[in-house]
N, C-alpha and C positions, 0 to 999 in steps of 0.2 A: 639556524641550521642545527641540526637534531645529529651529534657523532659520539662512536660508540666508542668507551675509554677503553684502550687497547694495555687494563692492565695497571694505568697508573691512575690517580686521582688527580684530574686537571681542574680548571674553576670550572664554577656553576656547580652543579646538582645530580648528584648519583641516586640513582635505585637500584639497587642492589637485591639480587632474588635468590633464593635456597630452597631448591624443591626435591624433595627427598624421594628416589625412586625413578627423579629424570632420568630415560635415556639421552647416550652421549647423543650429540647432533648439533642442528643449528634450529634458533628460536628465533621469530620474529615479534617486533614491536609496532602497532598500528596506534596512530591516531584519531578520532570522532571527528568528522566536520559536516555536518549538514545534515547529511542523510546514511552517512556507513563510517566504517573506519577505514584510513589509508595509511598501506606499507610504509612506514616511516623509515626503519633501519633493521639489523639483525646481527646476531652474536652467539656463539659457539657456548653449549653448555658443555662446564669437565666440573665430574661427580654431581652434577643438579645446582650448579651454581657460575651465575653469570648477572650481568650487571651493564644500565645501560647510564648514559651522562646528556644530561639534557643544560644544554645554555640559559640565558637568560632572555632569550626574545623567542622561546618556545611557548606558545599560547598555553595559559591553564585550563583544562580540561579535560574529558575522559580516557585514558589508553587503555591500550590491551596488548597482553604479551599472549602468542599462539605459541604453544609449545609445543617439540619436535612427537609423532604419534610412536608408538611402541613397537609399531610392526604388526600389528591382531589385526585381522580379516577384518573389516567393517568397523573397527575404530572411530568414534567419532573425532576430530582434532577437540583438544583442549585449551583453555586459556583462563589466563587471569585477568581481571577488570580493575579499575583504580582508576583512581582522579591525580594529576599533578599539577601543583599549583604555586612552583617554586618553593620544593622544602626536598631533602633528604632524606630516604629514609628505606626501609629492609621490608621486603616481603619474604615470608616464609609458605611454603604449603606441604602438602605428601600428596604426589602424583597418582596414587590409586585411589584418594577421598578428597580430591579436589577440591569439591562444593562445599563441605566440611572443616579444612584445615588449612585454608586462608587465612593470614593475619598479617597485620602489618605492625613495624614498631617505627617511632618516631615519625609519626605522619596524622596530625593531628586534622589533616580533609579527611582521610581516609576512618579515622576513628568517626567523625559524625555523621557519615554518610552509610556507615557500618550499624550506629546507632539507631540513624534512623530507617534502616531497613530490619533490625529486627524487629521495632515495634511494629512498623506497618506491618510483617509479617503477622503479628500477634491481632494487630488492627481487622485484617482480610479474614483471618479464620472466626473470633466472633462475628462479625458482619455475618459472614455466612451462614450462620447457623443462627441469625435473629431473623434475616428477612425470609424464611418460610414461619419464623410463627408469626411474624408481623402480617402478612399475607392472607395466611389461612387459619390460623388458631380463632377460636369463638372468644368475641370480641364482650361477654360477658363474664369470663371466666378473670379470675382474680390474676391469674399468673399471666393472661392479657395486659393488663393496668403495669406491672412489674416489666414486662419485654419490653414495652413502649417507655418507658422510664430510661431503659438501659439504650437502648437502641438510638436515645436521642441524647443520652449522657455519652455513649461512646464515640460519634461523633462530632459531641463540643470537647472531649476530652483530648482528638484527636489535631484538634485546630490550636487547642493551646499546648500542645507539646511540641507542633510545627512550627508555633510564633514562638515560644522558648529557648526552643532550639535554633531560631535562625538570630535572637536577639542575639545570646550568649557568645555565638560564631557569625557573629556580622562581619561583614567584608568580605568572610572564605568563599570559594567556590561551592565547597558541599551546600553553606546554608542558601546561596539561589537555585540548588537542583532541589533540597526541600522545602522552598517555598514555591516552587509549582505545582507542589501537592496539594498544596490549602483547596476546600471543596466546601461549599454550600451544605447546610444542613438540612436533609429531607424531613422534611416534615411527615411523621407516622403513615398520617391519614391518606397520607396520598399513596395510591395503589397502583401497582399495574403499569398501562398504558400513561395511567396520568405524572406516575412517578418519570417515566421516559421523556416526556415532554415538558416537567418540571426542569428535570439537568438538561435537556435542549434548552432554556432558556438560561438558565443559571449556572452552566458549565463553568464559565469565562470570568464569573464575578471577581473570585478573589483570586484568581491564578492567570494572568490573562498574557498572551505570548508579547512581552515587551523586553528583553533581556537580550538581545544582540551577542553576549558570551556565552551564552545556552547554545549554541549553533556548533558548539565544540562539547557537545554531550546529548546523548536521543532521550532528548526532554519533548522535542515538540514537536518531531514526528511522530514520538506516542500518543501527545494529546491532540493531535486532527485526527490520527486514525482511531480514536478511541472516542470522538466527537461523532464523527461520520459515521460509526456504528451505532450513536442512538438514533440515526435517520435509516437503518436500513431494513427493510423491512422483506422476508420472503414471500408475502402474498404479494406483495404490487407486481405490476407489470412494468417493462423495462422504459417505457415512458413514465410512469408514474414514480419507477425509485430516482429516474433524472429527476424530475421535478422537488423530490424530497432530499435529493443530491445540494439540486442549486439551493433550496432554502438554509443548508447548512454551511456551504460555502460562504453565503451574507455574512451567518452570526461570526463565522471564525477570521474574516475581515474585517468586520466590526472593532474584535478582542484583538487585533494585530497592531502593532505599534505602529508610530511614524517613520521609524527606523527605516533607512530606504532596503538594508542588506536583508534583513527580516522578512519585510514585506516581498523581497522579490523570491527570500526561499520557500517563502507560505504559496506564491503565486506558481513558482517554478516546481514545488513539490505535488500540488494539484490537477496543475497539468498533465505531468508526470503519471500519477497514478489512473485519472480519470482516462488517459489516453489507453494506458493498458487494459482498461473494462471495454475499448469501445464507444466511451460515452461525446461524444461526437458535440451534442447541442450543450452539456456541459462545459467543455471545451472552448464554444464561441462564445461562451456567456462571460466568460473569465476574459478570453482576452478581448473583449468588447469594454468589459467595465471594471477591469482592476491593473491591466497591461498599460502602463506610463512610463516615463523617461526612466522610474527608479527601479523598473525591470528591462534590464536589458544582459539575457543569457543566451547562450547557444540555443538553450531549450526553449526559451519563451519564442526565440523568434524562428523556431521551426515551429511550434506550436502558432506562431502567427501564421504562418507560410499554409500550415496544411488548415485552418479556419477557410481561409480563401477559398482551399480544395472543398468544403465540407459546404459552403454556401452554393456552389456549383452545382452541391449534389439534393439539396435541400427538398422538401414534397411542393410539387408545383413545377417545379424545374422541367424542361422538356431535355431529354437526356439525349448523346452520342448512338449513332447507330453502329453496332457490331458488325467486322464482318472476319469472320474467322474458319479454321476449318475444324470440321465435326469429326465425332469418331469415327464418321464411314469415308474419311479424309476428300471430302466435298466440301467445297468453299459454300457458307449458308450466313445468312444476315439476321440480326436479331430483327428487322422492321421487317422479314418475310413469313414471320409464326400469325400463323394462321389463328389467334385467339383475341379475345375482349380486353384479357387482361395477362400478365407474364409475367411470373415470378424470376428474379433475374438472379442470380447464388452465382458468386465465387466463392472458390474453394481450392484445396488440395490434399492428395491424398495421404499428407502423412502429419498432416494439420488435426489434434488431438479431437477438438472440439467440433471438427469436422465430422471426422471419425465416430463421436458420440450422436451426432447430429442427421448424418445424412441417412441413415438405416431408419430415424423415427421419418426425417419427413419423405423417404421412399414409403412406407406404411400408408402416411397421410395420402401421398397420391394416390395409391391403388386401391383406399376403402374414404375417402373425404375429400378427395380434391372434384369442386363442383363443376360443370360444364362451362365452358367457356376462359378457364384458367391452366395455364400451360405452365411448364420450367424450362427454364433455359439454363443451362447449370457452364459453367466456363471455369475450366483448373489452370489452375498458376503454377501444375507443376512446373520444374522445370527441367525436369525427365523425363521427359514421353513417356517412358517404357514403365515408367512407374502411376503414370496416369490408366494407361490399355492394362496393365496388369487388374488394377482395383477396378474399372470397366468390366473388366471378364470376369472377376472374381465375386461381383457383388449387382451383377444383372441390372443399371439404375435405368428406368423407365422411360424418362424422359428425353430432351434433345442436348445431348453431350457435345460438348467443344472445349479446344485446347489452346490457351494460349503460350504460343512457343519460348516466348519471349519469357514467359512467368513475370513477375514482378516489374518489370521494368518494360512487357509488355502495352501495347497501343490501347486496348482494354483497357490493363489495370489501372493506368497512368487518366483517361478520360473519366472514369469512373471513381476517383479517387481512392484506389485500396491499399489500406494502410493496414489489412489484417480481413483474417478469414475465419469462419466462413460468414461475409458478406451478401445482404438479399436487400433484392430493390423490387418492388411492387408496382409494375408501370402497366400504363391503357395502351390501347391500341394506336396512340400518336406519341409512344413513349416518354408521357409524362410521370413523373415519379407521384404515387400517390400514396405510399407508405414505405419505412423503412423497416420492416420485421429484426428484432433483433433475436431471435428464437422462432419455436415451433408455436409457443403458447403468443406469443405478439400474431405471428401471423393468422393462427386461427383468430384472433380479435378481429383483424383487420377485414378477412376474409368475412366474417359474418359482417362487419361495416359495408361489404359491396354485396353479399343480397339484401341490405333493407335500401340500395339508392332505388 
């Protein structure tokens, strides 16, 4: 348990802060685990200095003290960042140049974890400024031959400053947050596209998620979301970036430990995010073939719960018939629309992406939607009045209905909706035969039903 010395110096481990320009107030201390930091405790600053005491069965790893704001209009909150890893010691700063007049004294994590983010700093701005001439400079020119020289001296120079550094400071904490920097060295020639699909392959070599006390510092949420961005690609389509989704999910299961806590935050974190995109088949892929005994969270097994929901809904599936009441407040069936084919959209009206969405595929209908293909659009408000408002306000063409209930709604609940705006592409025996995740998926689809 994490308490705050009330003043006297009891056992265990002080940090002690001095921030010049604090206003008076109260400051909070949060701790790193998994995925954020959590409120641990909190302590009164008088004149910019206050000090918190940590026991001896306080996990090492990264904290963060959030300092009290100034009172200015649109202030951002402020805070200090550090590592604790059983030792004592003074942070000092000046609350107007924050980013600048951090330091610490007697904290020997903190000094190499300080060290090695100046040089990486130093590290990022050359890089930068060699891969455009790596890229584009003519590849006969002398100062050519010289770039490539540096370019592949600066990152072996940078792997033996990381092994140096983790030798000299073995055991501490800092030295396992910089050996998850260690990185594969690019090879010149490889350009482009081909260099993206190099570090897809080679991400994980020397830095690979196996460290179980990282889970108490965002080491490894950076590096899946920093993995999963060389798969992501703005041409594809939202079938094709799942597809290039799940291929990276493999590699980064692959690089994950035996560790059962690891593997369930790799599992638990991916669900997590993929479920916020929408990505549905990503979703059942994870927990078909990575979901076992050594994941079992709140989240994995709602994540198992709505799989189930998501196989229901799947293309092929013959779906629930609708029966609900329209905007001209007449009870109408979705198996009564008169067409071939019925684009089926939930939605609501103060849902952001709705909002960007429903005005283009209103467009689409009244100059590209082809004979034989109807909308059925179904809001989840769960304010009427806020549904008939945006109805009046924005003229939508097609056959409007409301479900009363919104979310917890007979609809939404059969159709499994987890998030809006939601479109299902079914025949005229309500078989689900595509899933449009946008405007650009559905015109795909739509041209796949005039070549049948």
């Amino acid at each position: 348990m994490l308490m705050l010395a009330a003043g006297v110096r009891g056992q265990g481990y002080q940090v002690q802060v001095v921030v010049e320009g604090l206003p008076e107030g109260m400051v909070a201390l949060s701790g790193f685990h998994k995925t954020g930091y959590e409120l641990l405790d909190s302590a009164r600053s008088l004149n910019g200095t206050f000090y918190f005491h940590f026991d001896d069965f306080r996990s090492d790893g990264m904290y963060r003290i959030d300092l009290a704001k100034s009172g200015k209009d649109g202030e951002q909150q402020k805070f200090i960042e550090f590592i604790w890893a059983h030792e004592s010691f003074e942070i000092y700063a000046q609350y107007d140049a924050l980013s600048h007049t951090v330091s610490f004294t007697g904290s020997e994590e903190n000094r190499i974890l300080g060290r090695f983010r100046d040089y990486e700093e130093r590290y990022e701005a050359r890089m930068s400024m060699l891969f455009p001439v790596i890229d584009r400079y003519p590849e006969q020119d002398k100062f050519f031959g010289e770039a490539v020289e540096q370019f592949v001296a600066i990152q072996e120079e940078r792997n033996a400053f990381i092994d140096s550094l983790a030798e000299e400071n073995a055991g501490s904490f800092a030295a396992r947050i910089v050996e998850t920097y260690r990185s594969v060295i690019v090879p010149p020639e490889i350009r482009g596209g081909d260099r993206i699909r190099f570090l897809q392959e080679h991400y994980f070599e020397l830095a690979p998620i196996d460290d179980p006390a990282l889970l108490n510092a965002p080491i490894y949420s950076r590096k899946i979301i920093d993995y999963l961005m060389l798969y992501r690609n703005g041409n594809y389509s939202f079938s094709d970036q799942e597809d290039a989704f799940t291929e990276a999910v493999d590699m980064i299961m692959a690089n994950v430990s035996g560790d059962p806590e690891l593997r369930s935050f790799v599992v638990e974190y991916l669900l997590e995010g993929f479920e916020s995109f929408g990505m549905e088949r990503i979703q059942t892929y994870i927990v078909d073939t990575y979901v076992d005994e050594t994941c079992e969270t709140d989240v994995v097994e709602l994540a198992v719960e709505r799989v189930k929901g998501y196989r229901k809904m799947e293309e092929g599936q013959v779906t629930k018939d609708i029966l609900i009441r329209s905007a001209g407040n007449e009870m109408i069936r979705l198996s009564e629309v008169d067409a071939d084919y019925t684009l089926l959209v939930f939605w609501a009206s103060y849902c952001e992406h709705c909002q960007e969405m429903i005005p283009e595929l209103q467009e689409w209908y009244k100059e590209e939607r082809p004979e034989g293909v109807e909308v059925f659009a179904v809001s989840i408000d769960s304010v009427k009045t806020d549904w008939v408002r945006y109805l009046e306000s924005h003229n939508l063409p097609w056959i409007n209905a409301h479900e009363p209930m919104g979310w917890e709604g007979q609809s939404a609940e059969d159709y499994n909706i987890y998030g809006t705006p939601t479109m299902f592409l079914l025949d005229r025996n309500r078989t689900i035969i595509a899933r449009p995740f946008n405007l650009r998926e559905l015109r795909r689809e739509i041209r796949k039903l005039k070549r049948r």
